[in-house]
C-alpha positions as CSV (number, residue, x, y, z in Angstrom):
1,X,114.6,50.7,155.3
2,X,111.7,52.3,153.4
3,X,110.9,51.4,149.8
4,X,111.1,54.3,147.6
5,X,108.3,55.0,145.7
6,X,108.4,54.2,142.2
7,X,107.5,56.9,139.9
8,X,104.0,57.1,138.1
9,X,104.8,57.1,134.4
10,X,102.9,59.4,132.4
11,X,101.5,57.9,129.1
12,X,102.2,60.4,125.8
13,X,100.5,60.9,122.8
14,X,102.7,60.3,119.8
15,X,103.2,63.3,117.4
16,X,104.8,61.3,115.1
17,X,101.6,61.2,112.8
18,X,100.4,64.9,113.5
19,X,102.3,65.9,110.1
20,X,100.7,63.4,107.7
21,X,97.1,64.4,109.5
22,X,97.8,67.8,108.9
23,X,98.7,67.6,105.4
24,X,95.5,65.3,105.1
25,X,93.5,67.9,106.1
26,X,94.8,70.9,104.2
27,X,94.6,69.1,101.1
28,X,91.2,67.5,101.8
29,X,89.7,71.3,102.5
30,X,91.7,72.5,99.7
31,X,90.1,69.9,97.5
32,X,86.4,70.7,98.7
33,X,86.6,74.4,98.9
34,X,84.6,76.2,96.7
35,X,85.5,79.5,95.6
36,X,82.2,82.1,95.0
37,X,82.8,84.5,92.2
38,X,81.2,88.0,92.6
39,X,78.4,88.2,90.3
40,X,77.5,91.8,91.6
41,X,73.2,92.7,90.9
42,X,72.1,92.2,87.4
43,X,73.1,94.3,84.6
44,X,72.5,94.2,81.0
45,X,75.6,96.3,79.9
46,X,75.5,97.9,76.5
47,X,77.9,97.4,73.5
48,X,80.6,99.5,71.7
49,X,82.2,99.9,68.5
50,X,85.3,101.2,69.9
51,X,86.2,100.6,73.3
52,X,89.7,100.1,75.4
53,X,90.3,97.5,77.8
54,X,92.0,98.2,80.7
55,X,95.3,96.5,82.2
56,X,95.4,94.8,85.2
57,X,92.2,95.1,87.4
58,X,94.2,95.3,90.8
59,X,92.9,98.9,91.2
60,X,89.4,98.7,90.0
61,X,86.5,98.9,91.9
62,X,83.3,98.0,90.7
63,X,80.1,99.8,90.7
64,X,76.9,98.6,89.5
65,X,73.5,99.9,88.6
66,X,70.6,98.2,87.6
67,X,67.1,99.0,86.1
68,X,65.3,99.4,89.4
69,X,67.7,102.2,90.8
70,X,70.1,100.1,93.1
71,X,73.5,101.0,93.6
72,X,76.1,98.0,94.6
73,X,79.4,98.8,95.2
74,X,81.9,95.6,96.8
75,X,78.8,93.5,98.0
76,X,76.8,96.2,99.4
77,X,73.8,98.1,98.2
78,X,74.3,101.3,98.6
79,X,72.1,105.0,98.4
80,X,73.7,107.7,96.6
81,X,74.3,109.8,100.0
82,X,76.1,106.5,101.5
83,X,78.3,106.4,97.9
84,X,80.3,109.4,98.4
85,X,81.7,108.6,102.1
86,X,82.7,105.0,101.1
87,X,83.9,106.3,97.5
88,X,86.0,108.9,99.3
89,X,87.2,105.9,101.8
90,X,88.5,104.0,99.2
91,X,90.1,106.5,97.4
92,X,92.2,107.8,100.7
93,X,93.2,104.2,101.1
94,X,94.0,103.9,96.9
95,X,94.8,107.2,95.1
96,X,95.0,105.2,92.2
97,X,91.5,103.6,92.4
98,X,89.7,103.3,89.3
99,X,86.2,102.7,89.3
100,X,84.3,101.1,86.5
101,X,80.7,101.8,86.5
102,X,78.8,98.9,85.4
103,X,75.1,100.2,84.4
104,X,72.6,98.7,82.8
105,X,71.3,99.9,78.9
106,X,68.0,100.5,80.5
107,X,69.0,102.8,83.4
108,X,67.6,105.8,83.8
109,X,69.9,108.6,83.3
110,X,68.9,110.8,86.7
111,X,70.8,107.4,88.8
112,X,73.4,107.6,86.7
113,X,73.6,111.4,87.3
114,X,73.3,111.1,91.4
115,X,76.1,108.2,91.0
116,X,78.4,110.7,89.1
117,X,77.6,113.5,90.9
118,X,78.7,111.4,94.0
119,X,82.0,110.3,92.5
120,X,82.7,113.7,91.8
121,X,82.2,114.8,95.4
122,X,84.5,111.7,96.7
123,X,86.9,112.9,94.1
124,X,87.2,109.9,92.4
125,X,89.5,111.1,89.4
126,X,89.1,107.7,87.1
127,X,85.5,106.7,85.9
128,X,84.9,104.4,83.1
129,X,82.4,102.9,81.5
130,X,81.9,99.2,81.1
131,X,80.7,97.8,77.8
132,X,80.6,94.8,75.6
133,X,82.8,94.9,72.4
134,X,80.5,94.0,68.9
């Protein structure tokens, strides 16, 4: 009679463990994770006497310009020409976009001009002003 052959046994990883290393690990990134906060380019923004704060900044977008001209708009420095397409973009994606321009005391008024002039032709319908309360 011929022997039968004994079957190879395979070895297994345990999974027992994989939970508690997983857990480990989420918490260990969520620990050491550092979040950066959008500081957008510099801008000196002017102060009020009267001004209205607005509710909820889920709809806002953010537009900044500085003394030298620039134009930043969600990370990005932009031209006046490139404003208007992504302006209009946001605004077929969010009728109910509000954009808060951000300009510095010092600006000259002929960028803020362009800048409005560009809203106007994405047809943003809410601009405001940010300022600092006295």
């Amino acid at each position: 009679m011929i022997p039968s052959k004994k079957k190879k046994e395979t070895a297994q990883i345990s999974t027992a463990s994989m939970p508690d290393i997983i857990f480990m690990l989420l918490i260990f990134f969520m620990v050491s994770t550092v979040f950066r906060e959008f500081r957008g380019i510099p801008v000196k923004i002017p102060s009020a006497v009267n001004a209205n704060k607005i509710e909820g900044k889920r709809n806002i977008t953010y537009c900044y310009i500085d003394v030298n001209k620039r134009i930043m708009i969600d990370d990005k420095l932009l031209t006046t020409k490139e404003l208007t397409p992504m302006m209009y973009l946001k605004r077929t994606q969010n009728p109910r976009v509000i954009v808060s321009l951000k300009v510095d005391e010092n600006a000259k008024n002929s960028i803020l001009d362009q800048v409005q002039k560009s809203l106007q032709e994405a047809d943003a319908r809410r601009i405001v002003y940010a300022s600092t309360t006295k």
